[in-house]
C-alpha positions in Angstrom: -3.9 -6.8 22.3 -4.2 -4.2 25.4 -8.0 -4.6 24.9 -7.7 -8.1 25.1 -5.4 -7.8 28.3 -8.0 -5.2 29.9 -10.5 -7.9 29.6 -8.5 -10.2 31.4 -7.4 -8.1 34.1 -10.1 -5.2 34.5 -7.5 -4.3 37.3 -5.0 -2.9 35.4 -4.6 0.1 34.5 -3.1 1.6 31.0 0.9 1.4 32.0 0.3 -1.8 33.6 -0.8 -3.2 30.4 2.2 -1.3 28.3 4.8 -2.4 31.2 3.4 -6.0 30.6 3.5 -5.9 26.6 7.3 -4.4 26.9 8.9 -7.2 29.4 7.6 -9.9 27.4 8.7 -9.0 24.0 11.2 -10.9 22.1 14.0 -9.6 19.6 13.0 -9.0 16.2 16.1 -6.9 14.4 19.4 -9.1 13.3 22.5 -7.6 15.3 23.4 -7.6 18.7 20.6 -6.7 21.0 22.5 -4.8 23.0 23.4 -2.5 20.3 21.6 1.0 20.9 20.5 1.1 17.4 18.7 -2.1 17.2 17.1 -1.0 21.1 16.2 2.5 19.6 14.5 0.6 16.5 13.0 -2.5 18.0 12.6 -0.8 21.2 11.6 -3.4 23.8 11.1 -6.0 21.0 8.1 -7.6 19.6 5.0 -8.2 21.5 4.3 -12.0 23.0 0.3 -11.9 24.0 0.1 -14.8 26.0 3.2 -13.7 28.1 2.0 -10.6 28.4 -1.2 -12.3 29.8 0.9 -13.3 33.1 4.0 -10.9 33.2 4.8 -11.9 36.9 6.3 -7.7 38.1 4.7 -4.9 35.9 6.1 -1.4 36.3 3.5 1.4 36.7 3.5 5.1 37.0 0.4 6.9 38.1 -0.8 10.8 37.7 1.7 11.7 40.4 4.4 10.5 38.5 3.8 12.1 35.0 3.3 15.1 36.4 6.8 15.1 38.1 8.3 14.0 35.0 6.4 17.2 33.7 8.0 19.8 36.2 11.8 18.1 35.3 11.1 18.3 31.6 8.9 21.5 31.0 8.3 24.8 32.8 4.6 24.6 32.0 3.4 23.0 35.4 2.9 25.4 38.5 6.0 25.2 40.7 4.2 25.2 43.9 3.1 22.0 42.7 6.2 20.4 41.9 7.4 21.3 45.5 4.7 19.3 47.0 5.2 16.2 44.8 9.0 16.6 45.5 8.2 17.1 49.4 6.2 13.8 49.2 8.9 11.8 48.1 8.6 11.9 43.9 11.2 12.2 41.4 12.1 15.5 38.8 14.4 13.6 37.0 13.1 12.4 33.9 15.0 9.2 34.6 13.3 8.1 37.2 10.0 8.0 35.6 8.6 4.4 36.6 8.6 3.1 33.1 9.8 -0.3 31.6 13.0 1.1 30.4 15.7 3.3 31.6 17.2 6.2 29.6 20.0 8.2 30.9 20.9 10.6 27.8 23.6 12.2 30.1 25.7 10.5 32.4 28.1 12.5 33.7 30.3 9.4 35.8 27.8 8.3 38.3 23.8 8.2 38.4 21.5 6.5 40.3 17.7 5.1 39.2 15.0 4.4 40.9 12.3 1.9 39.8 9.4 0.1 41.1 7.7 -2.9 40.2 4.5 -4.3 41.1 3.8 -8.6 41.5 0.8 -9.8 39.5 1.3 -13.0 40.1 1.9 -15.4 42.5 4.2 -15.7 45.5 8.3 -15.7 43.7 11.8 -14.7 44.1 13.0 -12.9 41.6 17.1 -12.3 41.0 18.5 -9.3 39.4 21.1 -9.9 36.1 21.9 -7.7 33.2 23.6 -7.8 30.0 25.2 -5.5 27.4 26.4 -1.9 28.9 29.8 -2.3 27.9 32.3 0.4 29.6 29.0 0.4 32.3 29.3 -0.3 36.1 26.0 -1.9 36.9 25.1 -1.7 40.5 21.9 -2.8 41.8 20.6 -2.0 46.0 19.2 -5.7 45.9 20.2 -8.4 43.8 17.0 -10.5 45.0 13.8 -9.9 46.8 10.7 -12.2 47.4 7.3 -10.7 46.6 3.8 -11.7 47.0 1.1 -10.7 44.8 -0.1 -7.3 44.8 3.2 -6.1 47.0 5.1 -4.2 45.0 9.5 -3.0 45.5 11.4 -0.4 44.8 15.2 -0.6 43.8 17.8 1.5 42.6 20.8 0.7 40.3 23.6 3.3 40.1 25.0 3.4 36.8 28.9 4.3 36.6 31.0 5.4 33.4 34.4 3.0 33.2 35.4 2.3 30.0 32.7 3.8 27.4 33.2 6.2 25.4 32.0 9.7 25.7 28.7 11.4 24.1 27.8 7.5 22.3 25.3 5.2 23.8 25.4 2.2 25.1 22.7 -0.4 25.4 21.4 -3.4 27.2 18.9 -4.8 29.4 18.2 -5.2 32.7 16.3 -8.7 34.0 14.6 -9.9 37.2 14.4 -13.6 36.5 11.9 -15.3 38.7 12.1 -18.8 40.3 8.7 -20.3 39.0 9.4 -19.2 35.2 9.3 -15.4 34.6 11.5 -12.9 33.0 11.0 -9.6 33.5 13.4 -7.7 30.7 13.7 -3.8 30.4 15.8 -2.2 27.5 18.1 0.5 29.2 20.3 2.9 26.9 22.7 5.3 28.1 25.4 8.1 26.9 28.1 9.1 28.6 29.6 12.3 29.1 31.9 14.7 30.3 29.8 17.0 31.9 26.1 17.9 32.7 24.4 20.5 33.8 20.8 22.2 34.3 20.3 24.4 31.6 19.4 28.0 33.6 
């Protein structure tokens, strides 16, 4: 199916074509879809081709990005080169990675993401909803934007512990819905806890 996608946009590059295969899919396990057992399992679902054909936003990470996620997750890239990518505005945290989903395996009350999506379609407004992430304040920077093709927007939606419980995940999805037809859904999981810290 990604060959098949390359051949119809020779444009894209590899995680355009994964970000477009993940926010088409549909459900495929019985149980609430929110549940963070049937996300972990089914991940973003169950691949829709000709959705994935016209996606409307697609979220893509380039070298830049991976290797950021590198220097928050390893100590095996040279530090003077994670300086410069943070001095030019890129992200350590492995949460911020631009990827179709959003994992957040220690939230100690409060954190922010960052994500950025790219139009591959046609002029649209797209609005911002949710759904699952019981015990989970969900608050996006922008609830809509309007986005031609090839523009791309960033956003960021800080996450806050109320109600969940501690060191258990939660699930859900987050959705930009657009006003000529699209739907734009990324799994997000997250567990709470008391308190976080860098490991050194």
């Amino acid at each position: 199916v990604a060959a098949l996608l390359k051949d119809l946009h020779p444009d894209w590059n590899p995680m355009m074509i994964k970000s477009a295969l993940m926010t088409s899919a549909y459900d495929i396990l019985d149980g609430p879809n929110t549940h963070p057992l049937v996300i972990f399992r089914q991940g973003a679902g169950h691949i829709e081709p000709n959705s994935a054909a016209d996606p409307g936003l697609v979220y893509a990470s380039n070298w830049s990005d991976w290797i950021a996620f590198l220097c928050g997750t390893t100590a095996g890239i040279n530090p003077n080169t994670c300086q410069s990518l943070i001095g030019a505005g890129y992200s350590t945290d492995p949460s911020n990675l631009n990827t179709p989903a959003i994992a957040i395996g220690d939230l100690a009350g409060i954190q922010t993401v960052k994500r950025t999506v790219k139009n591959v379609g046609g002029l649209e407004t797209y609005t911002f909803s949710y759904t699952g992430l019981a015990g989970i304040l969900v608050e996006p920077d922008v609830t809509s934007f309007t986005i031609d093709r090839n523009m791309s927007k960033s956003f960021n939606v800080k996450f806050t512990t109320t109600t969940a419980a501690l060191n258990a995940y939660v699930g859900g999805y987050i959705v930009w819905t657009g006003n000529k037809g699209h739907v734009v859904r990324i799994p997000v999981v997250i567990k709470p806890v008391a308190l976080a810290a860098p490991v050194q």
